[in-house]
N, C-alpha and C positions, 0 to 999 in steps of 0.2 A: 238669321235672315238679313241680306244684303239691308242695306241703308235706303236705295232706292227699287226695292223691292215693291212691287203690285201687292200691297196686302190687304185683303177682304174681312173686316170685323163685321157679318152679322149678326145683327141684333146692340149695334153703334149705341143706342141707347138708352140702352137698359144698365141695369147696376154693373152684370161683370163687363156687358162690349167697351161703356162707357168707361171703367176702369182700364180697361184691356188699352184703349182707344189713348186716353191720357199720358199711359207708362211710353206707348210707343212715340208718341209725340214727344214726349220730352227726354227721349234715348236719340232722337233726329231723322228718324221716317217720314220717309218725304212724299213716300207714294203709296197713301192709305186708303184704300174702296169703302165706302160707305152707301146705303140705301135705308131712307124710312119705310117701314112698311106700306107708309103710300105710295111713296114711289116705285118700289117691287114687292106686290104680294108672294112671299116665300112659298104660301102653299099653291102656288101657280105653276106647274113645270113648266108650263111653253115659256111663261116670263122670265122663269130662271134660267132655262137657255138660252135664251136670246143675249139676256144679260150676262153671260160668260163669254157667250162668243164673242160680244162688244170689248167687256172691260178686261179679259183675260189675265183675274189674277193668277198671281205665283205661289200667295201661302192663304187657307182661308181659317177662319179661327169662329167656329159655331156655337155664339154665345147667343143668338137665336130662340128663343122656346115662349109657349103659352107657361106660365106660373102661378100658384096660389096655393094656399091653406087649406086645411081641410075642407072648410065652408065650401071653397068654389073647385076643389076636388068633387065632394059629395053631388052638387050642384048642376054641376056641368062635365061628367062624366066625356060624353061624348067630343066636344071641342077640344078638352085638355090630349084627347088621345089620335084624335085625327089631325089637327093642327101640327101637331108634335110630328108623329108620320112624316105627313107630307114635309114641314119643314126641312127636315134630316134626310129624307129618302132623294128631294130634289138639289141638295147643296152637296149631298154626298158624289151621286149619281154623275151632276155636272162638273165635280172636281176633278172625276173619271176621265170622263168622256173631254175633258179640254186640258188635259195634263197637270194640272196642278202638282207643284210641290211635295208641299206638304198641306194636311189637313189637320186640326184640331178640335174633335167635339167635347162640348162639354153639357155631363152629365147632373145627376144627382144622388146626396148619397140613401134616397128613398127604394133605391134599385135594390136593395138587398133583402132580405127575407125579412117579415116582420119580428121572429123572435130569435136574430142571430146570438151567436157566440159574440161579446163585446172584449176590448176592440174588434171592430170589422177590420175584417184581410179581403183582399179583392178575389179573392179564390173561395170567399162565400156567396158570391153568385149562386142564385139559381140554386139552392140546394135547401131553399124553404118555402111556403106560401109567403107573399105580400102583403102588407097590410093594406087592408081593406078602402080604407080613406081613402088612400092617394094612388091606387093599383093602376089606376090609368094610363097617368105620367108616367108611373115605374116600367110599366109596358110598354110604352113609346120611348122611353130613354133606353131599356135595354135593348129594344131592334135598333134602336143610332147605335149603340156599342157592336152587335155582331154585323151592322152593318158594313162598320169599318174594318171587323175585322174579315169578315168577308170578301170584301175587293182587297185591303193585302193579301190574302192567299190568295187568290185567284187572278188577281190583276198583277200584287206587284205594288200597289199604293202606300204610299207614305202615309197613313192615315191614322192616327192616336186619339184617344177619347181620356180625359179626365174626370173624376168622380166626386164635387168638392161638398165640402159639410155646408150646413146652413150657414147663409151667405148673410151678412147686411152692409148697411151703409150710404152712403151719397148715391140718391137718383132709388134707392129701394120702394117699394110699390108700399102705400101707406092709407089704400082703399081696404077699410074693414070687410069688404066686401070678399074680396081678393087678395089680401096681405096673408106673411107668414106671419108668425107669432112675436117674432121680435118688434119688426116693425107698427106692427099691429097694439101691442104695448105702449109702444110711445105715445101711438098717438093718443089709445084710448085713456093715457096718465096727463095726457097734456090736457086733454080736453077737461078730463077729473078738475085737474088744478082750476081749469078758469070757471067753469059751472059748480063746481062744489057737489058733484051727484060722485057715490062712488061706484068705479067701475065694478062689472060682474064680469069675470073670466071665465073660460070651458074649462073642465074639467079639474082634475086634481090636485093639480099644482105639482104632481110628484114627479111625472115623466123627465128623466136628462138627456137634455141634448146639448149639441156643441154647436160653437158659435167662432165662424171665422170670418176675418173683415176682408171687404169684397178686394181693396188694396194689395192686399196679402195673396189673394188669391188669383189676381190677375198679375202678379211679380212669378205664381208658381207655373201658372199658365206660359206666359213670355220662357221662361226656361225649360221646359218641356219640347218646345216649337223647337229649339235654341239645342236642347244636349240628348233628347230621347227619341228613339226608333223602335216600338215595341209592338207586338201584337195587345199584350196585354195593359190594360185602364191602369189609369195612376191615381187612388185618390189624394186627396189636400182640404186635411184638416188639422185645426188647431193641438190637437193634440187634449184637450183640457173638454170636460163636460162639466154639466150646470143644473140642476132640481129647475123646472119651471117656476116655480114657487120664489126661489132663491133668485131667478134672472128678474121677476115679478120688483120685488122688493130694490134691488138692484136700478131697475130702469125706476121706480119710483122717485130713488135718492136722485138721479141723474135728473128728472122732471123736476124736481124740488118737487112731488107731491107730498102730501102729511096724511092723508085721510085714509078711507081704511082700504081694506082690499078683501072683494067678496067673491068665491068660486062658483060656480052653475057645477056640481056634481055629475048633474043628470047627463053633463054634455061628454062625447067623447075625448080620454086621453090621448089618442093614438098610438104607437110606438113606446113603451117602455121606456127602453135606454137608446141612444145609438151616439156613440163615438169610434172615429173610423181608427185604424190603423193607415198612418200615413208615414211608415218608416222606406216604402221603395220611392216616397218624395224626397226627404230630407237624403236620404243617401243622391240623391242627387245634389244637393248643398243647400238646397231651401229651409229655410225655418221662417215661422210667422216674426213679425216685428211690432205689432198691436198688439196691445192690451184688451182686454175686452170693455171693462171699466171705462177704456180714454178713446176704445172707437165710439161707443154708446156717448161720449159726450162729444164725440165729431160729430157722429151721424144727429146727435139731436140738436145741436146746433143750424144743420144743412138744414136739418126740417123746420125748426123755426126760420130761417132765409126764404125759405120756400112758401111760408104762411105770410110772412110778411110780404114778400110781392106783392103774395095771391091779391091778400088786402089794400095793396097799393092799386093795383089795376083796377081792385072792382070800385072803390073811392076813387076814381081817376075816369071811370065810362058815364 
């Protein structure tokens, strides 16, 4: 992507746009599109037209999406799947219709069947039910993927979709309400430490999943924009998985908690195992550079930054 290139990061503020947003910045892009959601509601078509025909980016990078955990999967069924829609169908649709470049969405890698063959290959699409929890997402993230690929055959669009493993890090959503699991851990160990109650976790502790830092993933992003033309998604994961149980004890040593750690049985695991195959990323030249160990102590540093404000401003009003 030229230097002073029109580039569009939806969803600027969130963990990966904000990473996305950073890397570009400090490579010397000089002409980056940004909107808060207040500023332009995504699931508006008429807004997002207008607002193309205006700012007429060149590449647009769909980091963009409603998110959450099971909890607010289970919960909010319906938001998690129309927001998503709309999002994708109007960013997509206006990239069309005003020439854009190139396009870049990104997925999740909850799009795959609930009881894949592990590693995931991206050619296990679609070729099992979904799990349950989070099916909503997963169904609004797959129509973004045939979305795109839909207007390249037919159009001709430059249009690629990425698949990354569970994301954390700087700017990660850290409401229990609505967090994933990682983030959701820190907090509920931070809090451990200062109340002395011990936390109670969902389920078994057994499930593996992989954990890659949002850094990482927004360097695999930037290179995909950069060296790849494919119909077909590329995922980007760390390569490494992890027993929940085992990440549990992990984020505790990182909080400096001591105390115990208790599981809710009753609640669901979700998903088994899920570690993706990300060998057609690395064949591109990518490979992660974090530790998981040393982002967990990035990322919970950022969270204490983040407490400590908060506590500044409200001692401050």
């Amino acid at each position: 992507m030229e230097k002073d290139a029109r580039i569009y990061v939806a969803g600027h503020r969130g963990m990966v746009g904000s990473a996305i947003l950073r890397i570009l910045e400090s490579r010397g892009h000089t002409n980056l599109l940004t909107r808060t959601s207040g500023e332009l509601d995504l699931r508006d078509g008429r807004l997002v037209e207008e607002w193309f025909a205006e700012a007429r980016p060149d590449y647009v990078i769909v980091a963009a999406a409603k998110v959450g955990g099971i909890l607010a999967n289970n919960t909010r069924p319906a938001e998690f799947i129309y927001d998503n829609l709309a999002i994708q169908t109007n960013l997509i649709h206006q990239a069309y219709r005003h020439r854009v470049k190139k396009l870049l969405l990104l997925g999740s890698s909850c799009i795959y069947p609930r009881d894949c063959p592990q590693p995931i290959k991206e050619e296990y699409l679609l070729t099992g039910p979904l799990e349950k929890t989070n099916e909503w997402y997963a169904v609004a993230k797959i129509a973004g993927i045939k979305m795109c690929q839909a207007y390249r055959r037919q159009y001709g669009c430059d249009f690629i979709a990425a698949m990354p493993t569970n994301l954390y890090g700087p700017n990660d959503n850290f409401d229990l309400q609505s967090a994933h699991v990682l983030p959701a851990l820190i907090r509920r160990f931070h809090e451990a430490k200062h109340t002395g109650v011990a936390p109670i976790l969902w389920g078994t502790g057994s499930p593996r999943r992989e954990f890659l830092h949002v850094d990482d993933c927004a360097e695999a992003c930037l290179l995909l924009m950069e060296r790849y033309s494919g119909e077909e998604f590329v995922n980007v994961g760390a390569g490494k998985d992890i027993p929940i149980a085992d990440l549990a004890t992990l984020v505790a040593e990182v909080v400096e908690y001591r105390g115990a750690i208790n599981w809710d049985r009753t609640k669901p695991d979700g998903t088994p195992r899920k570690i993706m195959d990300s060998s057609n990323m690395r064949q591109l030249g990518w490979q992660p550079q974090i530790s998981l160990k040393q982002g967990l102590q990035q990322t919970y540093e950022w969270y204490q930054s983040q407490q400590a404000n908060a506590s500044a401003i409200h001692q401050s009003a």
